[in-house]
C-alpha positions as protocol buffer text, in pm:
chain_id: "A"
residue {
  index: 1
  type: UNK
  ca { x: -22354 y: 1363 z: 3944 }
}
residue {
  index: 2
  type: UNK
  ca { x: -22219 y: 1214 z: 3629 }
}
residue {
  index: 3
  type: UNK
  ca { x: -22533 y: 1121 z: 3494 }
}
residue {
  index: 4
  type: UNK
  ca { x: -22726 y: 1442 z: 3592 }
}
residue {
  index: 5
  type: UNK
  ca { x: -22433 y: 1605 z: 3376 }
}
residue {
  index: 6
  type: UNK
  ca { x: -22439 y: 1339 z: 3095 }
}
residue {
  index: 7
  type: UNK
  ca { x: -22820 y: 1414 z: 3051 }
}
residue {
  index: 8
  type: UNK
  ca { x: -22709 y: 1820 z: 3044 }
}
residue {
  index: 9
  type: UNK
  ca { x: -22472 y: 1722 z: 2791 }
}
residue {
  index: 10
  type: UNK
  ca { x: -22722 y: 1520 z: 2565 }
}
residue {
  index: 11
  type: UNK
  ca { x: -22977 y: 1826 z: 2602 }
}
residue {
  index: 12
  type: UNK
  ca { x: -22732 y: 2082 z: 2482 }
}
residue {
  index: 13
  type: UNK
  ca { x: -22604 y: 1845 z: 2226 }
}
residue {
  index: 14
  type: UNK
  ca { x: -22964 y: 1856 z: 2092 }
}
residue {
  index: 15
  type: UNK
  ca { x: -23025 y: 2197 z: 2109 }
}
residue {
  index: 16
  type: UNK
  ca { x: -22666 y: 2248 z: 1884 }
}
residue {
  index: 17
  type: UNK
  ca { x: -22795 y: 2072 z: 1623 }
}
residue {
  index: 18
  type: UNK
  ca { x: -23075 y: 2300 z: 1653 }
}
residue {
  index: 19
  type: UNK
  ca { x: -22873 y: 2591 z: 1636 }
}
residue {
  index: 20
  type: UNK
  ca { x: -23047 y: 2695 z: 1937 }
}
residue {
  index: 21
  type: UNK
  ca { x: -22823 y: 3006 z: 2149 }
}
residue {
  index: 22
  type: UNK
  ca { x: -22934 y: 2837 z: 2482 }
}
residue {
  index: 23
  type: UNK
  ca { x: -22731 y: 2501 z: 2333 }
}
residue {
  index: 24
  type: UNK
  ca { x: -22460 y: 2679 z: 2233 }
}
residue {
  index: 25
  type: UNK
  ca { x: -22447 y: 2903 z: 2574 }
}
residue {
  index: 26
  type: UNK
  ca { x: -22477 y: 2578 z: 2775 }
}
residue {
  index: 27
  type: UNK
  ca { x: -22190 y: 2382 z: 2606 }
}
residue {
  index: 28
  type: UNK
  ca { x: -21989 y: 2629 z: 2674 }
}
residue {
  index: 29
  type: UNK
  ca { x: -22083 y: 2611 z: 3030 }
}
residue {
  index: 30
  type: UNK
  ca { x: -21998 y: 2274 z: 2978 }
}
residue {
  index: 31
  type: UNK
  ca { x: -21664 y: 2304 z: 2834 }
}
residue {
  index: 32
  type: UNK
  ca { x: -21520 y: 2505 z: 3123 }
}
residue {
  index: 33
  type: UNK
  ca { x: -21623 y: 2251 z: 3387 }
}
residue {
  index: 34
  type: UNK
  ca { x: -21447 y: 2018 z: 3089 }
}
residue {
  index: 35
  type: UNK
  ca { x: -21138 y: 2231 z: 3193 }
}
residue {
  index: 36
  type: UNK
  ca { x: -21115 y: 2061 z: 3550 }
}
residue {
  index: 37
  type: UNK
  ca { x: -21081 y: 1743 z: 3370 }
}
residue {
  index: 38
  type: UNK
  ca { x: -20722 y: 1662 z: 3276 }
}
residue {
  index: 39
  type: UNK
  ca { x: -20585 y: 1585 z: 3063 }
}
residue {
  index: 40
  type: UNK
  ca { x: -20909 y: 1438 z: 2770 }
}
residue {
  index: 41
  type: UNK
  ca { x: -21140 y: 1695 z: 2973 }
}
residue {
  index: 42
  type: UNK
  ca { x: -20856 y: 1981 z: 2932 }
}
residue {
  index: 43
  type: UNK
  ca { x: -20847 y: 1927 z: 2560 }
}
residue {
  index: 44
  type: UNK
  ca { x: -21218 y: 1883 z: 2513 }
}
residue {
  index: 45
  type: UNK
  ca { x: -21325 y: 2193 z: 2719 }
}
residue {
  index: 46
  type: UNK
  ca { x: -21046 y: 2373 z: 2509 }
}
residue {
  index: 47
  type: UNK
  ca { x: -21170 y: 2293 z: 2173 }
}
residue {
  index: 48
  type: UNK
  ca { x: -21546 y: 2366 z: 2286 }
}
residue {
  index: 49
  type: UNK
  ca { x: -21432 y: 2701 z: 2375 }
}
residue {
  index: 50
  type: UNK
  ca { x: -21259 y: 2746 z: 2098 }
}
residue {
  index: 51
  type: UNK
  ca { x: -21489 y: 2661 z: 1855 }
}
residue {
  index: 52
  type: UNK
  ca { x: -21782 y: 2826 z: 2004 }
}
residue {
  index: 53
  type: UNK
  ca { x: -21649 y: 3149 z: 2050 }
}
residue {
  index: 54
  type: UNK
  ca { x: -21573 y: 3260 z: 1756 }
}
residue {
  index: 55
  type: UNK
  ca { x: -21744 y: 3520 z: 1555 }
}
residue {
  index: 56
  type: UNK
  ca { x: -21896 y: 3300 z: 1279 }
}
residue {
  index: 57
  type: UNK
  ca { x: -22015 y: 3070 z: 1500 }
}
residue {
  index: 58
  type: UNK
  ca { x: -22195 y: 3321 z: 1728 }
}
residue {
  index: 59
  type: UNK
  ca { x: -22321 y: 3462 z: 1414 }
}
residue {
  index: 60
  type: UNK
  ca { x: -22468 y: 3117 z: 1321 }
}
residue {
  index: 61
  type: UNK
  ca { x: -22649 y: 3105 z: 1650 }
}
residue {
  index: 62
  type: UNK
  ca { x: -22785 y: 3476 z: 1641 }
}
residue {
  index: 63
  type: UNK
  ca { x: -22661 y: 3584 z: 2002 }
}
């Protein structure tokens, strides 16, 4: 399990830096299963959604 989802997380990690939507769309799939994690997961999965859900940054990625 961990390492099916640490492979997910190198894959949308990629596709970030490739300001890619699907990247973007997946990490913050990623972040709220982050949520479950606490408390470094809770703070993570926070700042993910934080950061990726705001208006410049959706902008950035085209969705």
């Amino acid at each position: 399990m961990f390492l099916i989802f640490g492979i997910a997380q190198i894959v949308y990690g990629r596709r970030l830096l490739q300001y890619k939507s699907s990247g973007r769309i997946g990490t913050i799939v990623a972040g709220v299963l982050h949520l479950l994690n606490v408390p470094f997961g809770t703070a993570f999965g926070l700042a993910a959604l934080f950061i990726l859900t705001r208006p410049e940054v959706i902008d950035l990625f085209g969705d």
